[in-house]
KEVO-643578 format. One line per 8 residues: number of its first residue (from 1); for each residue x, y, z of N, C-alpha, C. Coordinates in Angstrom, 2 decimals. Example, Ala and Ser with C-alpha at 12.3 -4.5 7.8 and 13.67 -1.06 7.14 Angstrom:
# KEVO-643578
1) 13.19:-5.69:7.80:12.30:-4.50:7.80:13.20:-3.30:7.80 ~ 12.85:-2.25:7.08:13.67:-1.06:7.14:12.90:0.03:7.87
***
This chain:
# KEVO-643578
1) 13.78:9.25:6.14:12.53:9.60:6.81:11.49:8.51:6.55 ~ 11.00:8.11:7.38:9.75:7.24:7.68:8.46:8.05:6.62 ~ 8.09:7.36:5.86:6.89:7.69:4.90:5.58:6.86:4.99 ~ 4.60:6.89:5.36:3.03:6.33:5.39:2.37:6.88:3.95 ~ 1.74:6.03:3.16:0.87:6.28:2.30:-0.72:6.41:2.83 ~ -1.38:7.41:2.43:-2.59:7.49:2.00:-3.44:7.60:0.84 ~ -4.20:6.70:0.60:-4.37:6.70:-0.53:-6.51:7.61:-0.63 ~ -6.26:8.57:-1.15:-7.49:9.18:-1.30:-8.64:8.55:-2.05
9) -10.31:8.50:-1.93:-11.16:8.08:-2.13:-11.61:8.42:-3.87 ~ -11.38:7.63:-4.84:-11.36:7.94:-5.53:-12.78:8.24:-6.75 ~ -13.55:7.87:-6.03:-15.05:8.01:-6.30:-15.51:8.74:-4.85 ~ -15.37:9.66:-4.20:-15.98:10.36:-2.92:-17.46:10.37:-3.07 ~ -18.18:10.06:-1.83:-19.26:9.69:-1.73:-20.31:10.79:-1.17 ~ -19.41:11.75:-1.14:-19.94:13.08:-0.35:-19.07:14.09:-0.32 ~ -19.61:15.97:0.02:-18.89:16.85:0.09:-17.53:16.24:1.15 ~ -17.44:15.19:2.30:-16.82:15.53:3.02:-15.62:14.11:3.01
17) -15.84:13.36:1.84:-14.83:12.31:2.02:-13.65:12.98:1.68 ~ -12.75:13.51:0.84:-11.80:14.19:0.61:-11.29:15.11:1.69 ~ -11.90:15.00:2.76:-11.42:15.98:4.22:-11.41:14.90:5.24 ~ -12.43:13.79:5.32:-12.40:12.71:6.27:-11.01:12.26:7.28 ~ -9.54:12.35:6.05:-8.72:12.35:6.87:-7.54:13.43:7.33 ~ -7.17:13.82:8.79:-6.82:14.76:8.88:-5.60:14.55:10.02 ~ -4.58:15.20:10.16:-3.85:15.33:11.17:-4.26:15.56:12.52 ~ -4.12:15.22:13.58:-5.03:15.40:15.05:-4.85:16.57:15.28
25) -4.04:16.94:15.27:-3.70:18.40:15.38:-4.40:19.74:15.32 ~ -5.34:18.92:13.87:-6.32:20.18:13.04:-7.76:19.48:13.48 ~ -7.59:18.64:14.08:-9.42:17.98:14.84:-9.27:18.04:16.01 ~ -9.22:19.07:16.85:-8.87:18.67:18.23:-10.63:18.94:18.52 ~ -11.16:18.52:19.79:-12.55:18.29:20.04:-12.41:19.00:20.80 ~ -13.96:19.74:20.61:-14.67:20.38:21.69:-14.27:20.58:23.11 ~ -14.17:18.90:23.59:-14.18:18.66:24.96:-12.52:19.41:25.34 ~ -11.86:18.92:24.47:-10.21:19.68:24.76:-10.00:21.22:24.73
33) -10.58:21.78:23.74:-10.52:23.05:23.83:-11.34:23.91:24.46 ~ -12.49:23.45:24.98:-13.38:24.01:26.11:-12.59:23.85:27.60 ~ -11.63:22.86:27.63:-10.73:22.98:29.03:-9.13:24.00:28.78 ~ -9.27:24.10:27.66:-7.81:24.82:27.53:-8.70:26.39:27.77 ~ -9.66:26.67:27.17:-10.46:27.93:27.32:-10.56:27.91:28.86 ~ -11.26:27.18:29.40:-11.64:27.67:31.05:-10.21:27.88:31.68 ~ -9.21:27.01:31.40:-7.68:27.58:32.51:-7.39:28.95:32.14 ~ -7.81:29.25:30.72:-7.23:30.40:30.07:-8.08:31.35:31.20
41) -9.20:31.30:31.73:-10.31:32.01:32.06:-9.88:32.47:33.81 ~ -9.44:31.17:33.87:-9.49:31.38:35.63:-7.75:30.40:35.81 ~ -7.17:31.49:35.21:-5.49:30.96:35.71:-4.98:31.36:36.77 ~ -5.32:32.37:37.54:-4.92:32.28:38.79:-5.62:31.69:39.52 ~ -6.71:31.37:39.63:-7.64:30.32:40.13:-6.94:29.14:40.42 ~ -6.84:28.52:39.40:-5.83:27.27:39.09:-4.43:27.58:39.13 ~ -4.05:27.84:39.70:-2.33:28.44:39.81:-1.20:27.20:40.66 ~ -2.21:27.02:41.91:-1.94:26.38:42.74:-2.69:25.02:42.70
49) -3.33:24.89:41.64:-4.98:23.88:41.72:-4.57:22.46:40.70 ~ -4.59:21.60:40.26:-4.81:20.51:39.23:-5.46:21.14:38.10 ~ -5.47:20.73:37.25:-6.75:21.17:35.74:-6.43:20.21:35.02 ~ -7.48:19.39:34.20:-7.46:18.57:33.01:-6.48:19.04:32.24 ~ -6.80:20.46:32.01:-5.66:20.66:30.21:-4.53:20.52:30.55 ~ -4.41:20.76:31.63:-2.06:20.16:32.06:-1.69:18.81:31.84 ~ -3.18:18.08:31.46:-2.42:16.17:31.45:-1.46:16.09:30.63 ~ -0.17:15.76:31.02:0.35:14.96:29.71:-0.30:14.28:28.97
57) -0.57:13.18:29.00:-1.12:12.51:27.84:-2.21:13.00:27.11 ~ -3.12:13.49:27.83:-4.34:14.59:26.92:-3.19:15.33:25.92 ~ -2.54:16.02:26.51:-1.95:17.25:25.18:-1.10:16.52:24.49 ~ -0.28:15.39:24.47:0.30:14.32:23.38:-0.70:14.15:22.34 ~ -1.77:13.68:23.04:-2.52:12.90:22.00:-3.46:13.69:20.85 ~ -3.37:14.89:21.51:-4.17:15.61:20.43:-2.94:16.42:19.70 ~ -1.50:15.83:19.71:-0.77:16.18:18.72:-0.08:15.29:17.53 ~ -0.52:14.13:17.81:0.11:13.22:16.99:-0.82:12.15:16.25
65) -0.56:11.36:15.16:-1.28:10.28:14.23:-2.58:11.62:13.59 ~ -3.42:11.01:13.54:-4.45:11.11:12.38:-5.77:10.75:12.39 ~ -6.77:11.52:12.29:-8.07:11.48:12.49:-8.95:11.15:11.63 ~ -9.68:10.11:11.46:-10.76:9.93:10.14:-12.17:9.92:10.67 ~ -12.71:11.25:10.41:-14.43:11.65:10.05:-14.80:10.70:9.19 ~ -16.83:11.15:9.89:-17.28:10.55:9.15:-17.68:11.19:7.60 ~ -18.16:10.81:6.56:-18.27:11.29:5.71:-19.80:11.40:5.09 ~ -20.41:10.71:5.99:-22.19:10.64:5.86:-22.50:10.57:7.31
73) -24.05:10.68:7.46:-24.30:10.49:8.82:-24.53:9.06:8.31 ~ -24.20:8.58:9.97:-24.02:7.38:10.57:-25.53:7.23:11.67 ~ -26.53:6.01:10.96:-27.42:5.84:11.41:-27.83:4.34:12.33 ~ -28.68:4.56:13.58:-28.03:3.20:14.47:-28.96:2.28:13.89 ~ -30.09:2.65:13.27:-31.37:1.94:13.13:-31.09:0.59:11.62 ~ -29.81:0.09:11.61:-29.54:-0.34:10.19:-29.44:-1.73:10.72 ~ -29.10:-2.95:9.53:-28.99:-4.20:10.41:-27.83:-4.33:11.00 ~ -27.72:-5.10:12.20:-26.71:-5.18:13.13:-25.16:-6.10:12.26
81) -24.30:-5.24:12.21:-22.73:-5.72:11.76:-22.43:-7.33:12.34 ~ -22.66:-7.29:13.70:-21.61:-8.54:13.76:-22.88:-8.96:15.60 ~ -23.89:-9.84:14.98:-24.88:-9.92:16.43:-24.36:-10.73:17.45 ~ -22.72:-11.65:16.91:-22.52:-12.49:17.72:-21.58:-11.38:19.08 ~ -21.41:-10.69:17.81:-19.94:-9.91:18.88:-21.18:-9.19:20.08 ~ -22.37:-8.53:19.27:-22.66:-7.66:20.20:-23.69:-8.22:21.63 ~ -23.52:-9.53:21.22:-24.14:-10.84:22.45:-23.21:-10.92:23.55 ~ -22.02:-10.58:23.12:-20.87:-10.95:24.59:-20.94:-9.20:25.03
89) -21.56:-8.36:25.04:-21.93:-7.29:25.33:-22.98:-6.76:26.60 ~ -22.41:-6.45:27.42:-23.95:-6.54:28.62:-24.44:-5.23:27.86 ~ -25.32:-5.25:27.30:-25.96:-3.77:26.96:-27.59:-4.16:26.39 ~ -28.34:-3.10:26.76:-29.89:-3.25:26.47:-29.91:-3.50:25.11 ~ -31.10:-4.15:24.80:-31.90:-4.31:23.17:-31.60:-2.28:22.16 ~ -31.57:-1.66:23.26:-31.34:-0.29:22.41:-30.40:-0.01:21.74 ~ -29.12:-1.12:21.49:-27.86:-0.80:21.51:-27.54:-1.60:19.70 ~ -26.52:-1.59:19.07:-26.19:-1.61:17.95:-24.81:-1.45:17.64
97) -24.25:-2.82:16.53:-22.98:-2.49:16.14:-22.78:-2.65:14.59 ~ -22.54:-1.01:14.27:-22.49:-0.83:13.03:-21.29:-1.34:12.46 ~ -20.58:-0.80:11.32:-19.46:-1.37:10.59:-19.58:0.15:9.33 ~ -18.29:1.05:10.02:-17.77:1.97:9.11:-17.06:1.51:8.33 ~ -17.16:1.67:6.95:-16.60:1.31:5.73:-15.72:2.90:5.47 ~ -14.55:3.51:5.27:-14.29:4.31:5.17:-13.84:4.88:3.48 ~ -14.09:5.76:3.09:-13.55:5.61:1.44:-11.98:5.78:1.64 ~ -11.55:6.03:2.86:-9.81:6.23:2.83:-9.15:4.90:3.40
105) -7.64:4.46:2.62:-6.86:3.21:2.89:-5.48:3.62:3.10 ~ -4.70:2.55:3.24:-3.33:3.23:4.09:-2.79:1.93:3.13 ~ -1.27:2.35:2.95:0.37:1.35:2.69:0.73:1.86:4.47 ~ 1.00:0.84:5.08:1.77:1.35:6.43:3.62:0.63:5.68 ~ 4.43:1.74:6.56:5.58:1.46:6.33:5.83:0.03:7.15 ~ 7.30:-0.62:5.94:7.74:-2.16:6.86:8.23:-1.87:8.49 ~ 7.88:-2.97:9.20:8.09:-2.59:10.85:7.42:-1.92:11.64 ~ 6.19:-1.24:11.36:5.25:-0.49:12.12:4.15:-0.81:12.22
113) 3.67:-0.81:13.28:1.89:-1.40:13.34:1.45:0.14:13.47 ~ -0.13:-0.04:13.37:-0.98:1.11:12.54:-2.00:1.02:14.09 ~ -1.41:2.08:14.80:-2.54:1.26:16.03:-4.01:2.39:15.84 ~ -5.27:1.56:16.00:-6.51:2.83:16.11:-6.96:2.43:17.53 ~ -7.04:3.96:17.92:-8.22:4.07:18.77:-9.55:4.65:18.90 ~ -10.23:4.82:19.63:-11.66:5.54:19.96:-11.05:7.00:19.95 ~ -11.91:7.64:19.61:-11.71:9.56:19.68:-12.75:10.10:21.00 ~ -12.33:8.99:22.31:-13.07:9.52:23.22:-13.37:10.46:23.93
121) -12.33:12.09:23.62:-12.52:13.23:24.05:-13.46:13.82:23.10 ~ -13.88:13.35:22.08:-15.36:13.81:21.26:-16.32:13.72:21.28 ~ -16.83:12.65:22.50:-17.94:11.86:22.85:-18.07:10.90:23.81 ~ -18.81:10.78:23.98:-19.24:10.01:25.38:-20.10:9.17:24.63 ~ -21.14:9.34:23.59:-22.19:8.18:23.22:-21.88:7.24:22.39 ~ -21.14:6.99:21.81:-20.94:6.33:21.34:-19.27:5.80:20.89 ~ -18.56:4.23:20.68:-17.18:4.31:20.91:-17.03:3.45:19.66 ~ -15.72:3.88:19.33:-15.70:2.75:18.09:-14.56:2.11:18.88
129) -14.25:0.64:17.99:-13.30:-0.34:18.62:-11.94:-0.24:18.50 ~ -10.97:-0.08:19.34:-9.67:-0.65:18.57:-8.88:-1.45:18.34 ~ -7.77:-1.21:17.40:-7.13:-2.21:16.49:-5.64:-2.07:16.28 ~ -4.84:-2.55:15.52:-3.57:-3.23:15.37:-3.51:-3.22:14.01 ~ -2.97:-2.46:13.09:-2.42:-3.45:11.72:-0.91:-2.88:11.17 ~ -0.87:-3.54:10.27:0.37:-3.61:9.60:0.41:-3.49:8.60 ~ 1.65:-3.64:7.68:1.77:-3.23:5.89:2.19:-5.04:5.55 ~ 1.74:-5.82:6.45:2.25:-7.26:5.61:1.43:-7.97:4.82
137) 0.26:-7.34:5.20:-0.54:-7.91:4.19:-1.12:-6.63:2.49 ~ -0.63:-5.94:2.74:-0.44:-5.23:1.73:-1.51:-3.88:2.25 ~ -2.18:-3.27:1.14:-3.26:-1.72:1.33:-3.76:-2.29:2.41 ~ -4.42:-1.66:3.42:-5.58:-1.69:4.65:-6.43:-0.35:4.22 ~ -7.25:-1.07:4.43:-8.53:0.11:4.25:-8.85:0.54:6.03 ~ -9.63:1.65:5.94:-9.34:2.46:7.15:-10.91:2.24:7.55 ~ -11.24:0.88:8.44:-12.33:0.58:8.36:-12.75:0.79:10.23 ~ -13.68:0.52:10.85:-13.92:0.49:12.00:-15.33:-0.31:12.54
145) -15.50:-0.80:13.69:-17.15:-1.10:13.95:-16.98:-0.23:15.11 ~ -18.68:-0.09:15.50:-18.56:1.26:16.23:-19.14:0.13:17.44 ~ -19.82:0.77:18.16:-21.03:0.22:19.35:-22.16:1.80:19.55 ~ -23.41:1.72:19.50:-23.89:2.53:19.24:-25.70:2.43:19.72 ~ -26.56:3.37:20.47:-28.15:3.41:20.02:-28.19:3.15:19.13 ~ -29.35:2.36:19.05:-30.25:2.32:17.74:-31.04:3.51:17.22 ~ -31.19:4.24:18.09:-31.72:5.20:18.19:-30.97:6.83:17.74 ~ -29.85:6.84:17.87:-28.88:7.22:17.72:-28.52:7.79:16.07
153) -28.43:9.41:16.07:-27.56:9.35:14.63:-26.33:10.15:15.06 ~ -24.94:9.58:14.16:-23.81:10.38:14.26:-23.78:11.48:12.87 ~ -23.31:12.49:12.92:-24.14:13.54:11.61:-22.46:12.84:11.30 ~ -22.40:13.64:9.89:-21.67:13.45:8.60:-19.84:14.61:9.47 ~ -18.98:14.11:8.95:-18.15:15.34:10.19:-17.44:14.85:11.33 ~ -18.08:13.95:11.30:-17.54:13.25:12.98:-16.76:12.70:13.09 ~ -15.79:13.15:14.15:-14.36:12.46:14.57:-14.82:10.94:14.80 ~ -14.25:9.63:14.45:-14.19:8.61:14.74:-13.77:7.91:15.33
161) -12.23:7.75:14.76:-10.99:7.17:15.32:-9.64:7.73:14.98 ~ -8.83:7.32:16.11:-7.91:7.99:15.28:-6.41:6.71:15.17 ~ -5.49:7.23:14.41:-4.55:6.51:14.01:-2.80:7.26:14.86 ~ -2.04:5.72:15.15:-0.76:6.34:15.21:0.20:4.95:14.54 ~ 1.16:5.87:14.58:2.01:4.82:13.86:3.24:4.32:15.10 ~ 3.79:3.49:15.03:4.33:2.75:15.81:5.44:1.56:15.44 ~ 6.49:2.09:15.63:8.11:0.99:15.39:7.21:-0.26:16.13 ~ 7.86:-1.94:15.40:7.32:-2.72:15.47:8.40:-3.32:15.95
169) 8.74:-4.01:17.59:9.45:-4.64:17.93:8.95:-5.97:18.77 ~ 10.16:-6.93:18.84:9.86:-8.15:19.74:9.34:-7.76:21.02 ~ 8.51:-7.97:21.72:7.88:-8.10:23.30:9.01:-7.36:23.89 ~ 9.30:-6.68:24.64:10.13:-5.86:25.51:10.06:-6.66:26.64 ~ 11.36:-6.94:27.30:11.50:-7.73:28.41:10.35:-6.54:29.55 ~ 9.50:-7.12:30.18:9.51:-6.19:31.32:10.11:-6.37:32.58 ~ 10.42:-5.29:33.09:11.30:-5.47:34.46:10.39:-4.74:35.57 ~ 10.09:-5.82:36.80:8.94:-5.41:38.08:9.96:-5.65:38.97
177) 9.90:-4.24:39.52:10.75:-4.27:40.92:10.41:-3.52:41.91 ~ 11.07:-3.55:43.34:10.39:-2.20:44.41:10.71:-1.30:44.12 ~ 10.72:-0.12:44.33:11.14:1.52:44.22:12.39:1.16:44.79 ~ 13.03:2.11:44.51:14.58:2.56:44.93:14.47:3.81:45.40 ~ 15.42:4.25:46.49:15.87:5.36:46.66:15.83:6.37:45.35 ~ 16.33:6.24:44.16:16.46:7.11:43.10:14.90:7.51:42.70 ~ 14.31:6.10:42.85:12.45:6.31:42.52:11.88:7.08:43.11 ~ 12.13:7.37:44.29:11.16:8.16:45.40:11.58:9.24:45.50
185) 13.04:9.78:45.04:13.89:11.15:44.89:13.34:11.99:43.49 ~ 12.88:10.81:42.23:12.50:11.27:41.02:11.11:11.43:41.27 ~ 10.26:11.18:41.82:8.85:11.23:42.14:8.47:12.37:43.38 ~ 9.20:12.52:44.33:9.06:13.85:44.90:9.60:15.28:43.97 ~ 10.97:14.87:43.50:10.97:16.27:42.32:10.26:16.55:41.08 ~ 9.44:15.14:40.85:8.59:16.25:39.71:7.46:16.42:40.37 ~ 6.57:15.79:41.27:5.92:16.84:42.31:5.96:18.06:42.94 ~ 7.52:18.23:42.77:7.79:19.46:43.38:8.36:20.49:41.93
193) 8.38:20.06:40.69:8.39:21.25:39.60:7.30:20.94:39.26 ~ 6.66:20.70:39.40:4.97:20.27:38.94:3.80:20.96:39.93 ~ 4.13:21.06:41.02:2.94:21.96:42.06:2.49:22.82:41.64 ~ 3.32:23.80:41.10:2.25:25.43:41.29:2.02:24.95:39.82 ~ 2.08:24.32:38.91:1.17:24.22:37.33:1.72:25.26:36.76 ~ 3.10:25.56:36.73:4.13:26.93:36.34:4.07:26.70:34.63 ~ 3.24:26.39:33.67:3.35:25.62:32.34:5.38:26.07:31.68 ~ 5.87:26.92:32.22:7.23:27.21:31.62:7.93:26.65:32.30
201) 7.78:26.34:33.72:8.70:25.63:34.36:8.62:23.94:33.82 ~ 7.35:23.79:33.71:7.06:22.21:32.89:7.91:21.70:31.62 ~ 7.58:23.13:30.96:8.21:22.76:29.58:9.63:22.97:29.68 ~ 10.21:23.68:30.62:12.17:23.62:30.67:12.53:22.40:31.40 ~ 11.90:21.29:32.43:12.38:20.57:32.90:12.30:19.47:31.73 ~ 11.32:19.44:30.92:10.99:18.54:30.07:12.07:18.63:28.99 ~ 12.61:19.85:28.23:13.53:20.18:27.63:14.53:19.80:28.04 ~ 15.27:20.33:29.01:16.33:19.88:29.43:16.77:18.83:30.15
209) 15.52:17.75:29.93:15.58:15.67:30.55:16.06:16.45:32.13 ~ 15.78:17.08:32.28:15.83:17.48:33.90:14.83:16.25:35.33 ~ 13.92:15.68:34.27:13.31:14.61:34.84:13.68:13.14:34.92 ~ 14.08:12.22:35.53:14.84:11.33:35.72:13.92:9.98:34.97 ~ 14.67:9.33:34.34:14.26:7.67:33.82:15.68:6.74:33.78 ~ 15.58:6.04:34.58:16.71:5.10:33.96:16.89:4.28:33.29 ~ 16.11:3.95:32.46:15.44:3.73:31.07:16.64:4.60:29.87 ~ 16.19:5.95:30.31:16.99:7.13:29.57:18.82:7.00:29.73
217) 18.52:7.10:31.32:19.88:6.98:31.69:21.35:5.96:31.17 ~ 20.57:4.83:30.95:21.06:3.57:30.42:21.48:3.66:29.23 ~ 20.61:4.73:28.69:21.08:4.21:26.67:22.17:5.33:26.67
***
């Protein structure tokens, strides 16, 4: 089994560094569970209709890697982190790029990059940057710069970024080609187990690779 170290803050700087990092799982945001609530609300409504909470990738992502809060509030009014970066920036004089120092660090396992992103279903005002690392240079600290008002406070609590882990391979050949007959046969049938938003019919085609890749097919 694949093992990731975390290494906990060993001087915590507040009630909330010792919670800062968490499974996504157990931070899911507002914005996600206020759309899983409204389908819940008006499911026959949506029966026949689209809805956010059916995205694949929305409901992946709030199941996998790892979430790091903040552990103080985060204030915009401080001196600016990095003024060159925030010059190649079209954004007004109101704007600011801090530099989260986190009290939590990582060992990533050999062969995996440590990818972060923004926790953009938590917010709209403000984004932190993302990144790429690895275990070759030894501990990584679980650091971030944000982009942010000056004006602006993030309270103590706050989803940041989050983390996944990721097998580390050579560039993958890519292959660009026209559709095929098989393409346009696999793209009308999951349109067509996918219409009425049946969530059981979703999850048995998905179970049983009932959905076509030849990607899949191949190995």
């Amino acid at each position: 089994m694949t093992e990731i170290i975390f290494l906990k803050p060993d001087k915590p700087r507040s009630k909330f560094s010792l919670t800062a990092l968490k499974p996504a799982y157990q931070d899911q945001s507002d914005t996600i569970t206020s759309m899983q609530d409204h389908l819940k609300e008006n499911k026959q409504e949506y029966r026949f209709k689209p809805h956010p909470s059916r995205c694949q990738a929305i409901n992946r992502i709030k199941q996998l890697g790892w979430i790091i809060s903040t552990d103080m509030d985060i204030v915009g009014d401080q001196p600016c982190a990095s003024p060159i970066f925030l010059k190649s920036y079209n954004v007004s004089d109101d704007y600011n790029i801090i530099k989260y120092e986190s009290d939590w660090s990582v060992y990533i396992p050999p062969n995996y990059n440590f990818i972060q992103i923004p926790t953009l279903y938590h917010t709209g005002r403000w984004y932190t940057f993302p990144g790429i690392m690895n275990g070759d240079e030894g501990f990584q600290p679980l650091n971030t710069f944000l982009i942010m008002k000056k004006n602006d406070i993030i309270p103590a609590n706050t989803p940041l970024f989050q983390y996944f882990l990721q097998l580390r391979e050579s560039t993958p050949k890519a292959i660009i080609r026209e559709k095929t007959l098989e393409d346009t046969v696999a793209i009308n049938n999951k349109v067509a187990v996918f219409a009425n938003h049946d969530d059981n019919r979703r999850h048995i085609a998905v179970k049983e690779k009932l959905l076509y890749n030849p990607l899949y097919q191949e190995n």
